[in-house]
N, C-alpha and C positions, 0 to 999 in steps of 0.2 A: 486591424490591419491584416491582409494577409501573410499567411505565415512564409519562410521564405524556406523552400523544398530543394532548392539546388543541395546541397548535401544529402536530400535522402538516398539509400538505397533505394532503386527500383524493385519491384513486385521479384525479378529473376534471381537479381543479386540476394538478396535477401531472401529467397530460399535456397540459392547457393550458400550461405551461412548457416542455413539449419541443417543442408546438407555434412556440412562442416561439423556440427555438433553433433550430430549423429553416429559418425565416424569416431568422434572419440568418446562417445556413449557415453553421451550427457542423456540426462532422464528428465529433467524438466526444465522448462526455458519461461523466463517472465521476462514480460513484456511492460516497457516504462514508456517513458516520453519527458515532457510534452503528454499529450494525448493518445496512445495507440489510435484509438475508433479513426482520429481523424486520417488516420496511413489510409491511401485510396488500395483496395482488395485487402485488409485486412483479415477479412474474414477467410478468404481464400488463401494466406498464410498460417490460418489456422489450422486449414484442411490440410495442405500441405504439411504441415508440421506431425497433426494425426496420422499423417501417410509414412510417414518415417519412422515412424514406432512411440512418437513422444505422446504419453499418455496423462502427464501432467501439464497445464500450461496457465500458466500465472499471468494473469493482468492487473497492471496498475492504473486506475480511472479514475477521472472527478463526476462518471455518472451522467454527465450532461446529453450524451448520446445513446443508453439506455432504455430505446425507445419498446416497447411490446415487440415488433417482431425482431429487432436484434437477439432479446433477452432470449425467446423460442428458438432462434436461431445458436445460440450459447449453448442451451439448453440440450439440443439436439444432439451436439457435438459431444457434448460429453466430457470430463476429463476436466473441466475449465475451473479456475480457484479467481475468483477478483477482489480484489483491495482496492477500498472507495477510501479517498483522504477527507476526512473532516477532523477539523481541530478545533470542536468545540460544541458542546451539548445543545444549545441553542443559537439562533441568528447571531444576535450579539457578537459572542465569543468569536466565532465561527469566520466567519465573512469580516471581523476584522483584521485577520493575519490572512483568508483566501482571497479575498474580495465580497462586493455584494453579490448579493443572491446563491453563491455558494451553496447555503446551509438549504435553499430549497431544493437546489437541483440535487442534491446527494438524496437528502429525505425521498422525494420520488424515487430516484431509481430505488432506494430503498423499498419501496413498496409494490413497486412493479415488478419486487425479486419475491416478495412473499408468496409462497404456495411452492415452488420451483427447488428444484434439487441442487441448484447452483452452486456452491460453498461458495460465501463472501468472509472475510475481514472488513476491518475499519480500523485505518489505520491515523494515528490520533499521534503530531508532532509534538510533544512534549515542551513548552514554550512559558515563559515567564508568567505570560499574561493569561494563561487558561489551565495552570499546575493547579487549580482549585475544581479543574471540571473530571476529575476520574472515576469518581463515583459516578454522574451522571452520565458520562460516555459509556463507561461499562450497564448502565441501564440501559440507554437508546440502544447498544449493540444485541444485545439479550431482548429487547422488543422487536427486532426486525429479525431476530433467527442470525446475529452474525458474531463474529470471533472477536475481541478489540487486540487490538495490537500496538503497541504504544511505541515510539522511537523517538530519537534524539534530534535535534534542530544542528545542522551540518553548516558548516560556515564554508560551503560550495556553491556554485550557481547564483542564484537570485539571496541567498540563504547569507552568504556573505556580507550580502549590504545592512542585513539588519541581525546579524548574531550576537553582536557584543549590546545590543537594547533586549533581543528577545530572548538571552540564553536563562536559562532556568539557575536560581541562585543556591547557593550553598544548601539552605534551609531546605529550598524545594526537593534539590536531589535527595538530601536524606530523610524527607516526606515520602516522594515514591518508591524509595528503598523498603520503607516500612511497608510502605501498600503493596507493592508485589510480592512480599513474604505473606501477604493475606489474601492474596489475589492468583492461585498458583495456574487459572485457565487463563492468563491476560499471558498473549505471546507480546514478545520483544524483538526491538531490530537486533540482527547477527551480529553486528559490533556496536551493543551498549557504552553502560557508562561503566566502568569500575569500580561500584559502587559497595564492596566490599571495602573501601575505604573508610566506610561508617561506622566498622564494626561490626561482627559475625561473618557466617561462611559465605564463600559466593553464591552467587543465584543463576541456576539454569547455565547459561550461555555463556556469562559475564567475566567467563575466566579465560576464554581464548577470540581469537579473532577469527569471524569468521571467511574469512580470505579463505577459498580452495577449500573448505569442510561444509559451508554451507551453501555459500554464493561465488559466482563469480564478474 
């Protein structure tokens, strides 16, 4: 279906808001959704954005629009960091919690980023049903040149209808606990779990929120 746009910002406003963060010297702005690619000038809120002095800019993607001259066009820009979601090392796993075909369209842009200066993450929902894939995500990330980033399943959005089947159980948390004390290049979402509940000191991040220190 088509998506419904009456609420978006237009192209104006919406660099009237970068405007705005400018002003209060914010230094890097990510971009979510939904989809960013699909925002129509996109790309020219990027430019915009480089035009204001922001030198970092974060995007979060599922890759499906990725195509060769976007990625040059990235490229060119400079400054650009993108986070691809796959939650799961192969089809399977994968496209059962995103949908089908999911796990191909990531793997592509995956490889239509190889050779390219881009910096990517992968960023990998931590979920009941795929707590056994972190070795093999931390593979595929390190195949494709990218960073893994693990985070937690939020009982927000779409995420609410299925948190209390997909959340990760006691056992798993203090699984991943042990694997990120062996795992010290796997980044983490800004407000984890707690996971000094298990035992031993915190880890990284895990001991504040990152409200206003890392994100806003």
């Amino acid at each position: 279906p088509e998506a419904d746009t009456r609420r978006e910002l237009s192209l104006a406003e919406a660099q009237a808001v970068v405007d705005q963060l400018a002003a209060a010297r914010v230094f890097q702005i990510h971009f979510g959704g939904g989809e960013p690619f699909v925002y129509p000038g996109f790309m020219e809120l990027l430019r915009y954005a480089q035009s204001r002095g922001f030198c970092c800019l974060c995007i979060s993607t599922n890759g499906a629009l990725l195509n060769g001259k976007r990625i040059a066009e990235l490229e060119a820009l400079g400054g650009i960091y993108l986070q691809l979601s796959l939650d799961g090392a192969s089809a399977a796993a994968c496209d059962a919690i995103r949908g089908p075909g999911t796990f191909r369209k990531v793997l592509g842009a995956l490889e239509r980023l190889q050779g390219t200066s881009i910096v990517r993450t992968l960023n990998f929902v931590y979920c009941r049903g795929n707590a056994h894939e972190l070795d093999a995500m931390l593979a595929l990330a390190r195949r494709y040149g990218a960073t893994l980033r693990v985070t937690r399943l939020k009982p927000s959005g779409r995420g609410a209808a299925v948190y209390e089947a997909l959340r990760p159980t006691q056992a798993q948390l203090a699984h991943l606990h042990a694997w990120l004390k062996g795992h010290e290049e796997v980044l983490t979402g800004d407000t984890f779990f707690h996971l000094n509940a298990f035992g031993g000191r915190p880890l990284g991040g895990f001991q504040f929120c990152g409200a206003a220190r890392m994100t806003c």
